[in-house]
Every structure is written in structure tokens, then in C-alpha cells.
N, C-alpha and C positions, 0 to 999 in steps of 0.2 A: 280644504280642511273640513273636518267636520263640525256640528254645528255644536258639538260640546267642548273641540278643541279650538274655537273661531277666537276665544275670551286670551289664546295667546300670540295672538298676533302679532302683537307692539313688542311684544319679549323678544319675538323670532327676531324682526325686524332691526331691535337694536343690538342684539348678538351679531346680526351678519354685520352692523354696521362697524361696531367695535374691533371686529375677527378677520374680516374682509380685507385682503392686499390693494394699496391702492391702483396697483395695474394687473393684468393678465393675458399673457403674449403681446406685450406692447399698449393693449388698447386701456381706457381706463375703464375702472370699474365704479367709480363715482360721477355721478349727474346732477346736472343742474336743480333749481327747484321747477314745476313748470312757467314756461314762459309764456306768458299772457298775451305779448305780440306774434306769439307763434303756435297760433291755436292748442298753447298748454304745453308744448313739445316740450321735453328734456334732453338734455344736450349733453356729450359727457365731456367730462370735465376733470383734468389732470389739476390732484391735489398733491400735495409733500409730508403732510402732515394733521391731526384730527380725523375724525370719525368719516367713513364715507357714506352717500347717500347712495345706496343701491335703487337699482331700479330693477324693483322686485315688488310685484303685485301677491297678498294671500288675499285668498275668497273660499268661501264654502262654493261648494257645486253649484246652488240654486244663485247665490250672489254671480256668478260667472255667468251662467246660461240668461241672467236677467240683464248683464252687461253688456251682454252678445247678441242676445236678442230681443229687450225688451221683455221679457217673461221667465220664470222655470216652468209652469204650469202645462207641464208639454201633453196632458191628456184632455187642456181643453182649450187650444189655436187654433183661434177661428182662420174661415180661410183669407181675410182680407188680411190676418197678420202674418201667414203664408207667403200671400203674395208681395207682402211688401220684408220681407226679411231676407239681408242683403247673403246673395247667395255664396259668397267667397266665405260669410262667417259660420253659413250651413257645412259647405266644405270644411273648413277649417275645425270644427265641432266633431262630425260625422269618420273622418276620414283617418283617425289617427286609431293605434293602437292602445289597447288598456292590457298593460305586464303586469303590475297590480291597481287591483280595485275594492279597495277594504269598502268604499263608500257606495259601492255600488254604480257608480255615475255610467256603468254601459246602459245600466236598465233604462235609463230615466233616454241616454242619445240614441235606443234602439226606437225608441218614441218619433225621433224627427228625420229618424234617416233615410225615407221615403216621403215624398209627397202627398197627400191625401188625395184622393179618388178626385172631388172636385178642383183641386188643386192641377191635376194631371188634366183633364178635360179642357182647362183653363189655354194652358200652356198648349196642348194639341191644335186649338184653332191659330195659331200664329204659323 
């Protein structure tokens, strides 16, 4: 979302909760709260009745890429935060398509979708 539209989060949130089917092809659409013996995991969870709790994350761009990767600040990754940024959530950032993009977020992933020069050099010696 964007950062003028971030202030309606809680609104989205409790609309899908009130509007939301409690199942969808069988499986449920409500989840636990997280579970503290399971490192936070949510669990889903068949209810009959009341609001469900979707397990539905909103973020601005910059809140996402900082949850992803520790930063948004993608024009100034040093390269030890390079090297230690886990490469499944580079892929997972890098690799998808943008059908629309009112917020611009290609500009900011066309930043990390390559390595840096010392970054490359790094990785060559192994």
C-alpha cells in the first residue's frame, strides 16, 4: 500500500474479517493467533461462527523490503549486508512480475536484482 493509504489498514483488515467465508475449497480461511511454542506459526483453524482471522499481512513497499531484508534503503547495501541477505528472499523479491505498479516498487527491485560488482568478485572465489 502506499504510505498515504498505510492509515487504512485496520479498516481493510476488519472488513475481510467480517466478509470473509469461513472456508474456501474445503480448506479454512481463519487462523490461529500466533503460537509462541511454534516459533509464532499460525495455524488454520475451522470455525462455525464469528469474525475470522485471516492471515493477511498489509505493508507499504519499504515496510516489506525492510521485513525481507532487513532495509528498503536499496541505493545504499553495503556489501556485508549483501552477503548475508538470505538468497531464497532475493529470489522471491526479484523474480516475480509487476501487472500493475501504481507505487512504482519495479524501480526501487530493479536496484537488487543483480549483485554488486564486489559482491560478484566475492562469490567468484568459491
Amino acid at each position: 500500500m502506499s504510505e498515504a493509504d498505510i492509515s487504512k489498514k485496520s479498516d481493510i483488515i476488519n472488513a475481510l474479517s467480517e466478509n470473509l467465508p469461513y472456508t474456501y475449497k474445503g480448506y479454512s480461511v481463519n487462523f490461529t493467533e500466533p503460537d509462541p511454542n511454534d516459533c509464532g506459526v499460525q495455524h488454520p483453524e475451522f470455525i462455525i461462527k464469528g469474525n475470522v482471522n485471516p492471515l493477511v499481512f498489509i505493508h507499504t513497499f519499504d515496510e516489506y523490503l525492510t521485513e525481507q531484508l532487513g532495509t528498503a534503503d536499496a541505493d545504499n547495501i553495503s556489501t556485508i549486508q549483501w552477503l548475508v541477505f538470505s538468497e531464497h528472499r532475493l529470489l522471491s523479491l526479484v523474480s516475480g512480475r509487476f501487472f500493475v505498479d501504481g507505487l512504482n516498487c519495479s524501480e526501487k527491485v530493479a536496484k537488487i536484482k543483480y549483485y554488486p560488482h564486489e559482491v560478484k568478485l566475492y562469490y567468484d572465489c568459491f
